[in-house]
MIDREN-337412 format. One record per residue: residue in one letter; x, y, z of N, C-alpha, C in turn. Coordinates in steps of 0.05 Angstrom, whole numbers, padded with zeros to 5 digits, always signed. Layout:
% MIDREN-337412
AXYZXYZXYZ;...
END
This chain:
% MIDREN-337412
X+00017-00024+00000+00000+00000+00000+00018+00025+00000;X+00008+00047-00013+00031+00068-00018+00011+00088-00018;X+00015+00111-00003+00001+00126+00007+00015+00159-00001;X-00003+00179-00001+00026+00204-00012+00020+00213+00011;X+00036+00234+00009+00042+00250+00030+00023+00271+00033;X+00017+00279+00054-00007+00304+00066+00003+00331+00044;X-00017+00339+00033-00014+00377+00027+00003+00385+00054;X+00025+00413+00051+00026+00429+00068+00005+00449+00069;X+00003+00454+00096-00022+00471+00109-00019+00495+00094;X-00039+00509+00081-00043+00529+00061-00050+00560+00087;X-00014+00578+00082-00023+00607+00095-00033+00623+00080;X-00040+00628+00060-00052+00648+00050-00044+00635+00019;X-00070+00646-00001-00069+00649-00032-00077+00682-00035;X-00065+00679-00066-00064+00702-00079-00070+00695-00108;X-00095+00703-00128-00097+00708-00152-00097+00724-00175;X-00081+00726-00190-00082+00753-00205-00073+00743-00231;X-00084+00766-00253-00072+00757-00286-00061+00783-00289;X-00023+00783-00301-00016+00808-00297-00020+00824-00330;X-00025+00810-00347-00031+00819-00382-00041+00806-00394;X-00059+00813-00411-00069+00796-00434-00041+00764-00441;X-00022+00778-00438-00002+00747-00446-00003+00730-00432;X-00012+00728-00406-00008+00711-00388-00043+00705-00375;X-00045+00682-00368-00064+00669-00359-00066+00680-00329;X-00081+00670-00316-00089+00676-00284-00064+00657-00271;X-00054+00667-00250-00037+00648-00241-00044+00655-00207;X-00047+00628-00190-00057+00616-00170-00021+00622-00147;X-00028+00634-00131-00012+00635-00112-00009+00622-00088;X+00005+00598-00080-00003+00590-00056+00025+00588-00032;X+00013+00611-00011+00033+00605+00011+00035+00585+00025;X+00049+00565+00036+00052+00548+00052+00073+00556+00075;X+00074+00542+00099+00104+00546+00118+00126+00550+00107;X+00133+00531+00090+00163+00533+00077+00160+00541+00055;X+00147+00533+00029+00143+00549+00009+00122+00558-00007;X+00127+00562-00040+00104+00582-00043+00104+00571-00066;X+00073+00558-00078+00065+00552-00101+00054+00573-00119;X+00060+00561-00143+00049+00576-00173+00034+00566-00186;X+00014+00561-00196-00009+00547-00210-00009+00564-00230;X-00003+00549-00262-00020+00565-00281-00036+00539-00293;X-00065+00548-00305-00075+00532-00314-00061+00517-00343;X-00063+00493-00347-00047+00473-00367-00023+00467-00355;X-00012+00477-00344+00025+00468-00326+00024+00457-00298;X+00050+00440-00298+00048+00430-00272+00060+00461-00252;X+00049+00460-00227+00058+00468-00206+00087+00479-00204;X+00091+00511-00203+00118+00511-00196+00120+00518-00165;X+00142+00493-00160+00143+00498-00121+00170+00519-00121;X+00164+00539-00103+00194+00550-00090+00198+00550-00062;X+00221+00547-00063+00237+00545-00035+00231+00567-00011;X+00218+00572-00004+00219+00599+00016+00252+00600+00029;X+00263+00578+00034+00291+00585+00043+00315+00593+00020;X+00306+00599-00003+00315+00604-00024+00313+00631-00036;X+00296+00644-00020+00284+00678-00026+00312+00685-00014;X+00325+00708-00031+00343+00732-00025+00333+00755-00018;X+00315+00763-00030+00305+00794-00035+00271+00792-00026;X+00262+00807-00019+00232+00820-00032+00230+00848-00035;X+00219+00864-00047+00221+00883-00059+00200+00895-00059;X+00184+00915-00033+00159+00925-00044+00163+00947-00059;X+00148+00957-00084+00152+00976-00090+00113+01000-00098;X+00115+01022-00106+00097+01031-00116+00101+01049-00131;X+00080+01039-00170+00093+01056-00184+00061+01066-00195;X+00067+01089-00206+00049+01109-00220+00048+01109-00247;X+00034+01104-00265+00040+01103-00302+00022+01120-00301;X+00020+01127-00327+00003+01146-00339-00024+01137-00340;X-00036+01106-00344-00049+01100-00340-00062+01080-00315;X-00045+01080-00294-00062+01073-00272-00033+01068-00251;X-00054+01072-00227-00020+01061-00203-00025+01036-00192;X-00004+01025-00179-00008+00995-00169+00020+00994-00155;X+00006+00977-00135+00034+00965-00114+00043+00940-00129;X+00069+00940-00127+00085+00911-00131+00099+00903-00106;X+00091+00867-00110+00118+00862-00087+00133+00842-00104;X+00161+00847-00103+00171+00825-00125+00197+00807-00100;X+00194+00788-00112+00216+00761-00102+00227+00752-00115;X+00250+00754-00106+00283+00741-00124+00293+00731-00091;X+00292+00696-00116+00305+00674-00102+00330+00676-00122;X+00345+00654-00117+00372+00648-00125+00373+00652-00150;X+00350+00637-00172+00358+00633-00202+00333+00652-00216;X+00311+00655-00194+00289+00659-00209+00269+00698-00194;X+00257+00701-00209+00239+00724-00194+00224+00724-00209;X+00195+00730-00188+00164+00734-00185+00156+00761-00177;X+00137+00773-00181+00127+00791-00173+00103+00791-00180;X+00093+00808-00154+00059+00815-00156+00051+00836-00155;X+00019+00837-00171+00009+00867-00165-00009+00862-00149;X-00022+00886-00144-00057+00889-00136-00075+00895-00145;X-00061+00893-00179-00085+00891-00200-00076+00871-00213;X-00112+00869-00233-00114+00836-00239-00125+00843-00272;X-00110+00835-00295-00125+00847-00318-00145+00829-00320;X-00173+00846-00319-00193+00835-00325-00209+00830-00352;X-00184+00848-00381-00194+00846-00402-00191+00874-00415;X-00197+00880-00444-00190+00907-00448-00202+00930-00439;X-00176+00939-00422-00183+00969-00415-00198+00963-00381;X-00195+00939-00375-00208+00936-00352-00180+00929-00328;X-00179+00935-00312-00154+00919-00293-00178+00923-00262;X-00173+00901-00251-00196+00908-00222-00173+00902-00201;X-00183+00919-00181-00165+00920-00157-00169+00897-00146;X-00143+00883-00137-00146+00860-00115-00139+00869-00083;X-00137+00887-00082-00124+00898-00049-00136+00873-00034;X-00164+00880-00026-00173+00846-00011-00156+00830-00007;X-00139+00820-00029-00133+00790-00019-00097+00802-00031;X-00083+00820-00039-00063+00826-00047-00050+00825-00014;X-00058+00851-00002-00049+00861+00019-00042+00838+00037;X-00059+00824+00051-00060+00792+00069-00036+00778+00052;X-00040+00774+00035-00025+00752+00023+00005+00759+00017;X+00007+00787+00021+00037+00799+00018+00050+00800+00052;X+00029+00814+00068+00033+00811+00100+00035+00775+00105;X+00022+00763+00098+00031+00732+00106+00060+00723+00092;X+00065+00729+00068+00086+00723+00047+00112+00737+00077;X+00116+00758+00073+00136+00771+00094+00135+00762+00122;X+00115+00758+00144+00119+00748+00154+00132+00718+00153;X+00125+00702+00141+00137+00672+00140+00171+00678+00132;X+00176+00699+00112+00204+00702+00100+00229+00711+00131;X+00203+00725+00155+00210+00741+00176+00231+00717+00195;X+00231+00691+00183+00244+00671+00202+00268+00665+00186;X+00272+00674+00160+00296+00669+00147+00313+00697+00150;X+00333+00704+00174+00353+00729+00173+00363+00732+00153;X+00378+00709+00125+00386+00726+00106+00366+00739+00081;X+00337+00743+00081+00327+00755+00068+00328+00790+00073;X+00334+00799+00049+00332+00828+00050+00300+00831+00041;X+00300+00855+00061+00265+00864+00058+00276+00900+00054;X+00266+00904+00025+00275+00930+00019+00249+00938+00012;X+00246+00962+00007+00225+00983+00001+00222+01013-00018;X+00208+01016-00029+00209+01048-00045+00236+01035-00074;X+00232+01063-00085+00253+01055-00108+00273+01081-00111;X+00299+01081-00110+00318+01093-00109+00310+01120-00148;X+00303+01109-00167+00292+01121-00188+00267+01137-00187;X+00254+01125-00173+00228+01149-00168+00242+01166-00154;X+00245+01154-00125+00251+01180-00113+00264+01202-00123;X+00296+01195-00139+00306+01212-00143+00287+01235-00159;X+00268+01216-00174+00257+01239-00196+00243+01249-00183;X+00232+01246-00159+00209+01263-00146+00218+01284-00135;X+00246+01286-00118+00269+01309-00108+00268+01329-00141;X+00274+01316-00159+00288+01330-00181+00264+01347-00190;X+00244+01330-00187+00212+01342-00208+00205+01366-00187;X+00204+01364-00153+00195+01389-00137+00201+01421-00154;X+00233+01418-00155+00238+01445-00157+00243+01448-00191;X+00237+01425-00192+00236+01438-00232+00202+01452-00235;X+00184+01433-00225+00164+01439-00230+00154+01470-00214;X+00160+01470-00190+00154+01495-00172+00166+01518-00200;X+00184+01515-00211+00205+01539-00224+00185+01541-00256;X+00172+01510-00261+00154+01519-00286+00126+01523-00279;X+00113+01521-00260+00093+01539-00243+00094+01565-00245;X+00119+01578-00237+00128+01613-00235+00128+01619-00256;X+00143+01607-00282+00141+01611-00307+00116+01617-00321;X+00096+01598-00318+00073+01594-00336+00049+01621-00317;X+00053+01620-00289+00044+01637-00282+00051+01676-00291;X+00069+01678-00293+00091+01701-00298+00076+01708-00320;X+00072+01681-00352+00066+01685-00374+00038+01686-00380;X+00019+01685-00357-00013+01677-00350-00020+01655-00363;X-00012+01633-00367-00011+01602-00382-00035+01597-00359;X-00051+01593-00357-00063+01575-00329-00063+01548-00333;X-00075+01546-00367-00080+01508-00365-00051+01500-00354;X-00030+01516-00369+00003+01497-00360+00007+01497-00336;X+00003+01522-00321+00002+01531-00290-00012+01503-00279;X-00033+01498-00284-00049+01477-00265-00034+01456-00272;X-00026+01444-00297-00009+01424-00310+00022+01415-00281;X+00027+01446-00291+00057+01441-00270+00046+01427-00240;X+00020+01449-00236+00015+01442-00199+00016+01414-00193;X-00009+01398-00220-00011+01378-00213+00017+01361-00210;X+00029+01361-00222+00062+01349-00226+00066+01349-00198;X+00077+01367-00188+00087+01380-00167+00080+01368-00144;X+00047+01367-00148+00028+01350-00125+00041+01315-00123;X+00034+01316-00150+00050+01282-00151+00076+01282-00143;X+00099+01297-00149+00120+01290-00140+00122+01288-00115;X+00113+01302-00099+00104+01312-00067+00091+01282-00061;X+00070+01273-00069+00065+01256-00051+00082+01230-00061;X+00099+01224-00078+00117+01203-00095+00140+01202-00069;X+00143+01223-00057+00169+01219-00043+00170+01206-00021;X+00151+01205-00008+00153+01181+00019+00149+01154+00009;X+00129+01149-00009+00125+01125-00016+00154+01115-00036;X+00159+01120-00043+00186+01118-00069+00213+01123-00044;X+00211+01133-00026+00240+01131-00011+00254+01108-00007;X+00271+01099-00007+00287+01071-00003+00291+01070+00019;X+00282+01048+00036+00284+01033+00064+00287+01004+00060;X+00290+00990+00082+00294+00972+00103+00271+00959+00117;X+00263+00940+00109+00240+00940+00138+00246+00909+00153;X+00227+00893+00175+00227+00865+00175+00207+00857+00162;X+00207+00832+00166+00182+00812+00160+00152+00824+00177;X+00159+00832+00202+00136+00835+00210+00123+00861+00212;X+00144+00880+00205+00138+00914+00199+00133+00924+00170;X+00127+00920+00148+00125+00929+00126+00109+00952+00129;X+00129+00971+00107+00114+01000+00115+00090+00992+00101;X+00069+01007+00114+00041+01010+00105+00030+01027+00081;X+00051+01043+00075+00047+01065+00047+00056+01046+00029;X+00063+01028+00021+00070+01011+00007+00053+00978+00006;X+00021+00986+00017+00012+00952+00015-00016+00976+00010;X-00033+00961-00009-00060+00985-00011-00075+00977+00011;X-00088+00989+00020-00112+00994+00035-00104+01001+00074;X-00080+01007+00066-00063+00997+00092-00072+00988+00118;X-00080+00963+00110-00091+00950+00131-00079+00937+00151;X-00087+00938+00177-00069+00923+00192-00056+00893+00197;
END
């Protein structure tokens, strides 16, 4: 008689499709590691003692913002959002189940000391320092010249850069502290 072995106890899933190129892919935390489900493929297992890095970040495009948390193990990296393309021109927020499932992901990584837990991105930020006083200086400009649409143009900039800079600053955190400007809904 030959019997398999028990599932590991499931800490948290996560679902999301990140583009039209890619299918829905199934996230599953366990104690030690973290499954990948895409539909048609077998299962990719990773090592949780094999994570080097995680990486929260938050970025702004022209057409929409979203948190990433990305993981680089030894040979390979994953990353997630907290949006889910739902089809053209559609992307739906997952915060719900993003946030939990990133706070469970870090915590579990919180028992391996050589994982680095970094935060913000060294490129935003810089551009957000750089964009303040460029934009404050084309504000005065467009004002000076009575431009208003450009005037409001610059403010808005300005506004974004302003609030880009805490969240985009480069830190440090643990497993069990992740800054909260960096997970949506900042839930506890």
């Amino acid at each position: 008689m030959h019997t398999q072995a028990p599932a590991p106890p499931v800490v948290a899933q996560y679902s999301y499709r990140q583009s039209i190129l890619e299918p829905e892919k199934l996230y599953t935390l366990c104690p030690d590691r973290l499954v990948v489900e895409t539909p048609g493929r077998p299962p990719e297992i990773y090592d949780l003692a094999r994570v080097r890095r995680v990486h929260l970040k938050y970025n702004h495009t022209k057409q929409r913002a979203y948190y990433e948390c990305h993981i680089r193990f030894d040979r390979w990296k994953l990353f997630l959002r907290h949006v889910h393309w739902g089809g053209p021109g559609t992307f739906d927020d997952r915060s719900a189940t993003y946030t939990p499932f990133v706070r469970a992901l870090l915590h579990q990584l919180g028992q391996y000391p050589h994982v680095e837990m970094k935060a913000g991105s060294m490129v935003n930020f810089i551009g957000a320092i750089v964009g303040v006083p460029l934009f404050l200086a084309l504000g005065a400009l467009t004002i000076s010249m009575e431009r208003w649409v450009s005037t409001g143009l610059a403010g808005l900039m300005l506004v974004i850069c302003l609030l880009s800079i805490s969240r985009s600053r480069p830190r440090r955190f643990t497993g069990d502290t992740p800054p909260a400007d960096l997970l949506p809904g900042r839930s506890a």
